[in-house]
Backbone bond lengths (Angstrom), bond angles and torsions (degrees), N, CA, C in turn:
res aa  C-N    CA-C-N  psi(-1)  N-CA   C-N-CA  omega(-1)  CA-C   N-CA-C  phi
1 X - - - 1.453 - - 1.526 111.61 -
2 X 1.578 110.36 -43.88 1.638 103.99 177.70 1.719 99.58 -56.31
3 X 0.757 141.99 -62.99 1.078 143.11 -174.94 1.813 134.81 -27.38
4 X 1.612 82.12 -54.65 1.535 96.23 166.15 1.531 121.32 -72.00
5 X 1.657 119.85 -31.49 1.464 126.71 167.24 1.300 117.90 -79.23
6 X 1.695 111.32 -8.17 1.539 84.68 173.90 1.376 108.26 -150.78
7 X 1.514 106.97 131.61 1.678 118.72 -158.02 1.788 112.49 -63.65
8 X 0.994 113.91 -15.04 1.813 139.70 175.54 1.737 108.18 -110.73
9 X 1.413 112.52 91.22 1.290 117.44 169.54 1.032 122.38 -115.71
10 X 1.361 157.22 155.70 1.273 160.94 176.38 1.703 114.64 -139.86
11 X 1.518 127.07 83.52 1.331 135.80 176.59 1.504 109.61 -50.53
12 X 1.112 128.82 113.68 1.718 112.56 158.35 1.707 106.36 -117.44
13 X 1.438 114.29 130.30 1.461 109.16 -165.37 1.340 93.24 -144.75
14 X 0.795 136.55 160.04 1.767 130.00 139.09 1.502 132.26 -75.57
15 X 1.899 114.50 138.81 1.005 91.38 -175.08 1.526 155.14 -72.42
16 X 1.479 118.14 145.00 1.468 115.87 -161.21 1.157 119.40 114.39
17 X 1.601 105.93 -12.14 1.473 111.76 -172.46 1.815 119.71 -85.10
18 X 1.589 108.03 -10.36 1.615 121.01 170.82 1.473 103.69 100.36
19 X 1.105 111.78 55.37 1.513 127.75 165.68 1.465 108.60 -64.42
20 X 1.793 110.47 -69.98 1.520 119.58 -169.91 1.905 96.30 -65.44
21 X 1.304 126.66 -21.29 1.627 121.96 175.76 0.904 118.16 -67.60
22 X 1.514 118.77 -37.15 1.490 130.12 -163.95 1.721 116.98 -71.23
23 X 2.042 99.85 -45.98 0.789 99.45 152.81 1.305 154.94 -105.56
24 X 1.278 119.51 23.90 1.400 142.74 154.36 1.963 114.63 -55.70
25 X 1.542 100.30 -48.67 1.174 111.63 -177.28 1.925 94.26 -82.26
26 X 1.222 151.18 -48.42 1.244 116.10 145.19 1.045 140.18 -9.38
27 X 1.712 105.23 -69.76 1.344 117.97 176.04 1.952 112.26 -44.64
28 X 1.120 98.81 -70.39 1.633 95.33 178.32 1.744 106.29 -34.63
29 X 1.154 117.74 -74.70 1.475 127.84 -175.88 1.324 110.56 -39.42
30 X 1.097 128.95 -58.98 1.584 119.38 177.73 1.537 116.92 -54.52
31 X 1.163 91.95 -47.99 1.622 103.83 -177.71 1.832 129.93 -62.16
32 X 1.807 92.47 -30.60 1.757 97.20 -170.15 1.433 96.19 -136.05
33 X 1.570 127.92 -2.47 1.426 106.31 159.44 1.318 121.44 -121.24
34 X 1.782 105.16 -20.64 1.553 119.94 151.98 1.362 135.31 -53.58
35 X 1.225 97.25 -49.01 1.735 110.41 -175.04 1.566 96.33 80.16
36 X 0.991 142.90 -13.58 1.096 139.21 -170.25 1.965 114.51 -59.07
37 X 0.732 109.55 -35.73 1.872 111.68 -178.30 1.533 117.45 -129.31
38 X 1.006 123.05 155.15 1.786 112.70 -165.22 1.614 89.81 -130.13
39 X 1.260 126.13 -20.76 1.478 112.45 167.79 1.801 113.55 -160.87
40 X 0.968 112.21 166.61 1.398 124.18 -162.48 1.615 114.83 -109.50
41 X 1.010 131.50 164.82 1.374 132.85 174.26 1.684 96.17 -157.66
42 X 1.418 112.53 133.61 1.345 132.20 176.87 1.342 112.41 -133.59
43 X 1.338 97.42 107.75 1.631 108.09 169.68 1.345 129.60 -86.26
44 X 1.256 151.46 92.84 1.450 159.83 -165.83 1.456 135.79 -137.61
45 X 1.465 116.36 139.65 1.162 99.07 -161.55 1.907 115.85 -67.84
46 X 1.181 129.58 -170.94 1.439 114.63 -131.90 1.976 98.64 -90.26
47 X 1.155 93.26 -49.50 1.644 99.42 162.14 1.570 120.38 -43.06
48 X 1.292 99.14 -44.78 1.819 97.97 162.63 1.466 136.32 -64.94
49 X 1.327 105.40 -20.56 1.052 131.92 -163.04 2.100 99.23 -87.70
50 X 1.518 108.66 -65.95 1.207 107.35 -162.91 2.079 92.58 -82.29
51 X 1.206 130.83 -16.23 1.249 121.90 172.06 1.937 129.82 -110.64
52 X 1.347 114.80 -35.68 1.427 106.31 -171.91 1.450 102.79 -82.97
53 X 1.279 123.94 -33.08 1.451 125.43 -161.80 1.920 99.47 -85.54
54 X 0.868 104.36 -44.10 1.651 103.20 -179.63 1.561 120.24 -62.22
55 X 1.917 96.35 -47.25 1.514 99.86 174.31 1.629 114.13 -67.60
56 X 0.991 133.15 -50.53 1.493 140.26 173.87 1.261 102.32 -28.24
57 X 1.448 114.97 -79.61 1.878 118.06 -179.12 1.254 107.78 -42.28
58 X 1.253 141.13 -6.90 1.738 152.47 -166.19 1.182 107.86 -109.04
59 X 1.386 123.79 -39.94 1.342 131.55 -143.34 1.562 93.16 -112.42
60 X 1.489 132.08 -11.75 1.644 125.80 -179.30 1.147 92.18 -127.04
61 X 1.515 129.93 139.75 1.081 153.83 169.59 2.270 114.91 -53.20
62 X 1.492 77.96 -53.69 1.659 76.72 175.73 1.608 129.96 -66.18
63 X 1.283 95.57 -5.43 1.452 109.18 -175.81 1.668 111.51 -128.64
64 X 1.103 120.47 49.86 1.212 124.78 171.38 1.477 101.80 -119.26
65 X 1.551 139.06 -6.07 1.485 133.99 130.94 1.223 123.34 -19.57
66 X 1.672 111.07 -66.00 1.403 121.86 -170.90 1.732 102.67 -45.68
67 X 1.624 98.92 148.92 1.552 121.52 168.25 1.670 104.15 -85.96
68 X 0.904 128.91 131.17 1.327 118.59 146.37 1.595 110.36 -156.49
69 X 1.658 91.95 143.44 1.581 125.56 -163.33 1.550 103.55 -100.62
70 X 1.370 130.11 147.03 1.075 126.09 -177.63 1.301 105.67 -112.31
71 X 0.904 142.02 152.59 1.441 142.95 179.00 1.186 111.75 -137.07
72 X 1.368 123.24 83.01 1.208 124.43 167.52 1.652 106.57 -167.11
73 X 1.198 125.74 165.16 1.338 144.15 -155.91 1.416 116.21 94.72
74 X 1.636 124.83 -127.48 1.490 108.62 -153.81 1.868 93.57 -85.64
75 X 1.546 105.80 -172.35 1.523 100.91 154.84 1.291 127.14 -61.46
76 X 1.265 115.75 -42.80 1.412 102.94 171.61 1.448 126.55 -68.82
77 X 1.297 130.86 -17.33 1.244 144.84 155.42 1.729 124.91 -45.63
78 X 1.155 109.28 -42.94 1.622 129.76 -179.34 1.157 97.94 -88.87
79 X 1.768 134.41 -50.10 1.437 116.10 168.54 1.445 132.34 -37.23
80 X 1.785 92.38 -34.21 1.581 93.25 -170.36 1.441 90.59 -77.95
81 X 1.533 131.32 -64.74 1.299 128.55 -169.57 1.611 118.47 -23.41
82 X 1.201 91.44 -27.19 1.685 90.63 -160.44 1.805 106.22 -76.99
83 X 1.793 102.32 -41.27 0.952 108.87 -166.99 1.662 127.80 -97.20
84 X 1.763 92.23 33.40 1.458 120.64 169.13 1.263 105.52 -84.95
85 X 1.772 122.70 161.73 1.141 127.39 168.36 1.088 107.92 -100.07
86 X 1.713 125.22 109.82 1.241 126.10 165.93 1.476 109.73 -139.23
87 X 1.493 110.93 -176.97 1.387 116.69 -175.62 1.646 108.37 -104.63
88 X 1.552 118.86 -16.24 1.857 104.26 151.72 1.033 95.52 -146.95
89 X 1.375 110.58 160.26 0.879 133.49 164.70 1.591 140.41 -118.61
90 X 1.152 119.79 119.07 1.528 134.96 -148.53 1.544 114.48 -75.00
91 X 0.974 142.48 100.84 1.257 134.99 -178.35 1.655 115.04 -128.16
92 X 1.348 111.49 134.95 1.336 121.10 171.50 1.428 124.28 -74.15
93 X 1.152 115.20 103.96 1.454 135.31 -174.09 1.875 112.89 -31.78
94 X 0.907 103.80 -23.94 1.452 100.42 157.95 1.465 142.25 -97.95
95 X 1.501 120.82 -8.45 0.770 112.08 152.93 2.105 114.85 -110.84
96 X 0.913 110.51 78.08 1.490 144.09 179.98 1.464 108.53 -97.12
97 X 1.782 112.51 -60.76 1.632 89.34 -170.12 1.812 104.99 -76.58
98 X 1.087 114.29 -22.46 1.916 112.39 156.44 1.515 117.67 -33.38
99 X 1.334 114.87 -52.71 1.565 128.71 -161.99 1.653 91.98 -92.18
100 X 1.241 124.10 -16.20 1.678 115.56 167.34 1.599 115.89 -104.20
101 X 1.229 124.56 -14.05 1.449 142.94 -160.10 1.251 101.46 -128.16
102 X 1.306 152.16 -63.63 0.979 142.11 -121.64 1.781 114.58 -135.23
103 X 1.496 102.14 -32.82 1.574 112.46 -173.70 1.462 118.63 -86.83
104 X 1.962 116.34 -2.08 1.521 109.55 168.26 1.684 102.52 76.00
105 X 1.297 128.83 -29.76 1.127 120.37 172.98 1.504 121.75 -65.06
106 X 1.371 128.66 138.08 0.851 138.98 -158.44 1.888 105.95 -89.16
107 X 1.523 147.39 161.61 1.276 110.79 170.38 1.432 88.92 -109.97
108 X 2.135 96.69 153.16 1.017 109.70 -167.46 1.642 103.65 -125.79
109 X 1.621 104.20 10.14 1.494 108.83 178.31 1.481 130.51 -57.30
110 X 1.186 138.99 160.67 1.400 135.35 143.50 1.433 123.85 -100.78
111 X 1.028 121.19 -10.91 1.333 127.78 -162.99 1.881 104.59 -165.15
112 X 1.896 101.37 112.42 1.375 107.21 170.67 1.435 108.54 -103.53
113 X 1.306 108.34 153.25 1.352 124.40 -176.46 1.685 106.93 -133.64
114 X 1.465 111.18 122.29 1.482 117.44 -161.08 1.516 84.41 -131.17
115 X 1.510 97.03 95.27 1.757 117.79 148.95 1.571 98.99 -62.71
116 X 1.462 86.00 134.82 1.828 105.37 169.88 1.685 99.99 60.38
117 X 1.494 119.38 50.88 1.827 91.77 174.70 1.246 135.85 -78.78
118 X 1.594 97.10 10.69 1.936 118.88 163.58 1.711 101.04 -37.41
119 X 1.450 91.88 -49.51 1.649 82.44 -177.81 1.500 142.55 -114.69
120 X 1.520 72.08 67.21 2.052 89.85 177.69 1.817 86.21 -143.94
121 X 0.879 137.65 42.45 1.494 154.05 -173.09 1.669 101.33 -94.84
122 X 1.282 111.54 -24.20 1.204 121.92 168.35 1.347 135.32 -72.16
123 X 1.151 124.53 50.49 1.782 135.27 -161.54 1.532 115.96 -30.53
124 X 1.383 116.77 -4.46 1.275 119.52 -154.66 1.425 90.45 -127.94
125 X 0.969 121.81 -58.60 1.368 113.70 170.12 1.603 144.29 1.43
126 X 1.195 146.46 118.20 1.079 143.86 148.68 1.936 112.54 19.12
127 X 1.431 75.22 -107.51 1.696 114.67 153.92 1.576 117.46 0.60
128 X 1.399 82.81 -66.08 1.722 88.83 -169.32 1.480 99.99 -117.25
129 X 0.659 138.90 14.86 1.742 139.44 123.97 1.556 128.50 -51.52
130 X 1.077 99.38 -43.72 1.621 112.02 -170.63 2.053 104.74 -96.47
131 X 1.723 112.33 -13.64 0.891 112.99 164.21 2.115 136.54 -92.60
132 X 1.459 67.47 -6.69 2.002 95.55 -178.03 1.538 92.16 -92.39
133 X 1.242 118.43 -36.59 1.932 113.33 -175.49 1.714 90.16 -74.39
134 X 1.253 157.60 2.91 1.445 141.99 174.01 1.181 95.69 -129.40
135 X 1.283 153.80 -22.32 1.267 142.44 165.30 1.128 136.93 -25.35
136 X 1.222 123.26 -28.45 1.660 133.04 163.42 1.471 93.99 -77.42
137 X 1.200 153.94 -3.21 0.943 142.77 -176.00 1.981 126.58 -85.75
138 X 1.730 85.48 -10.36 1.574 109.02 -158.49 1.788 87.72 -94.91
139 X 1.075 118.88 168.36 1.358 122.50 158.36 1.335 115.79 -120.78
140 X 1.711 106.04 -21.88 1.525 105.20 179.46 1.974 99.42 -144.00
141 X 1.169 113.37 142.28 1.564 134.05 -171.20 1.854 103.46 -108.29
142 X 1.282 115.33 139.58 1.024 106.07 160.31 1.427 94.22 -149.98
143 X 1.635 120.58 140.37 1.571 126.23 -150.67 1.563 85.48 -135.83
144 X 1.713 141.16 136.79 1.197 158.03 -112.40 1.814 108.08 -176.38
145 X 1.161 117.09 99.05 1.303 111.09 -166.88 1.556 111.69 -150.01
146 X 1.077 113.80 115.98 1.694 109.08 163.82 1.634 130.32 -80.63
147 X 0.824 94.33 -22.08 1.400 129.77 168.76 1.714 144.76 -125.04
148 X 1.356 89.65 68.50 1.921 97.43 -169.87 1.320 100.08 -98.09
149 X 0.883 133.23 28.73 1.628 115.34 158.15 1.703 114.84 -106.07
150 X 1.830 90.04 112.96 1.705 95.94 -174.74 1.118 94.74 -77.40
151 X 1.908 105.08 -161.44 1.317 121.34 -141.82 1.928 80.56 -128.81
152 X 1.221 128.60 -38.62 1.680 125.31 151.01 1.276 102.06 -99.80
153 X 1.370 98.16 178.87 1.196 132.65 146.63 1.939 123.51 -52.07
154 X 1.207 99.88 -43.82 1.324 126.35 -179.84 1.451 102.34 -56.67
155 X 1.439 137.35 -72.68 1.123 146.01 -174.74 1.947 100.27 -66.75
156 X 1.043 125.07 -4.00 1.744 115.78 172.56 1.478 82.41 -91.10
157 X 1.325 117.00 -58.98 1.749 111.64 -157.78 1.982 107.74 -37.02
158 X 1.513 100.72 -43.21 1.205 109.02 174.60 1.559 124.78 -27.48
159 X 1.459 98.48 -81.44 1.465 115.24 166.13 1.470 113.51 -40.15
160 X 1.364 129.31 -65.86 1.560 122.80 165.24 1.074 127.95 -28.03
161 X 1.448 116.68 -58.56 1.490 136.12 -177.94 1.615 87.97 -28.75
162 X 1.746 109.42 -71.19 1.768 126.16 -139.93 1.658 87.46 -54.16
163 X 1.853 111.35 -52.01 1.110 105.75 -164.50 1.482 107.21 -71.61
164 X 0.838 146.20 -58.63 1.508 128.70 -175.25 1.833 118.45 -147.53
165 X 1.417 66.99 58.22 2.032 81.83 163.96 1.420 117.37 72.32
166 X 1.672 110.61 -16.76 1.493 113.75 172.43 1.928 85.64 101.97
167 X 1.119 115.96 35.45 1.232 113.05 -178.21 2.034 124.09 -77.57
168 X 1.740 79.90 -44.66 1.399 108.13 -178.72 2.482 108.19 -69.23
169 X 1.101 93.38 -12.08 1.553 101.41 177.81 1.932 97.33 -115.69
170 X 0.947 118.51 1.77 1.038 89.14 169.44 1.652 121.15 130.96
171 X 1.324 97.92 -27.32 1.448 95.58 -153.22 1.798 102.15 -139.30
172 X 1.395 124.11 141.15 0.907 110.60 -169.23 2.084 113.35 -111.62
């Protein structure tokens, strides 16, 4: 429910506890009883990418509707991914500034979802450089973490920033 009321979410759970379920079943709800989002984008690191998110939609009955495209392997591989019709789309957190820089694709998301956003804590980064230049593009954030306790302050601001501009610390 937090989820569905509020367009800026940030999950912290431990793992195993149904993070990628929780919001999958979001995902459906916004999408086919909300109307609220017409497609998804999931950022994760790459093991997450080709196994938790695919098996999950497999593994629950209510969510074996959902489309989802994987985007990862060569460039020409992710081109095609991209230019499937589905409802998310899976992408490996490293190749991101490619899919913002490099792939000509335009973003057509409503709603990003950043598996693990422990690691975009890095303000300087690649990563989260190339994800702050499309960020106005999202209408709704949802940030996924088993582990959010940084090592500063500096590296939380990070994560905030993505989710909402660094609003909630202070600073815009």
């Amino acid at each position: 429910n937090f989820i569905l009321m509020h367009p800026i979410a940030m999950i912290w759970m431990q793992c195993g506890l149904g993070k990628t379920s929780v919001t999958l079943y979001s995902i459906l709800e916004l999408m086919y009883d909300y109307f609220l989002i017409s497609k998804t984008l999931v950022i994760a690191p790459l093991r997450v990418c080709r196994t938790v998110w695919p098996e999950e939609v497999m593994a629950w009955e209510q969510f074996n509707g959902l489309r989802v495209s994987l985007v990862v392997g060569s460039r020409e591989e992710r081109l095609k991914a991209l230019k499937v019709d589905a409802d998310i789309y899976v992408i490996n957190r490293d190749v991101l500034d490619w899919l913002v820089n490099e792939s000509g694709i335009k973003p057509f998301w409503d709603l990003c979802v950043i598996d693990e956003i422990s690691s975009f804590k890095n303000s300087k980064s690649k990563r989260f450089k190339a994800l702050m230049s499309i960020r106005q593009t999202f209408t709704r954030m949802i940030g996924l973490t088993a582990s959010p306790s940084p090592n500063s302050l500096e590296e939380l601001y990070g994560e905030f920033k993505l989710m909402d501009y660094g609003e909630r610390l202070g600073y815009r």
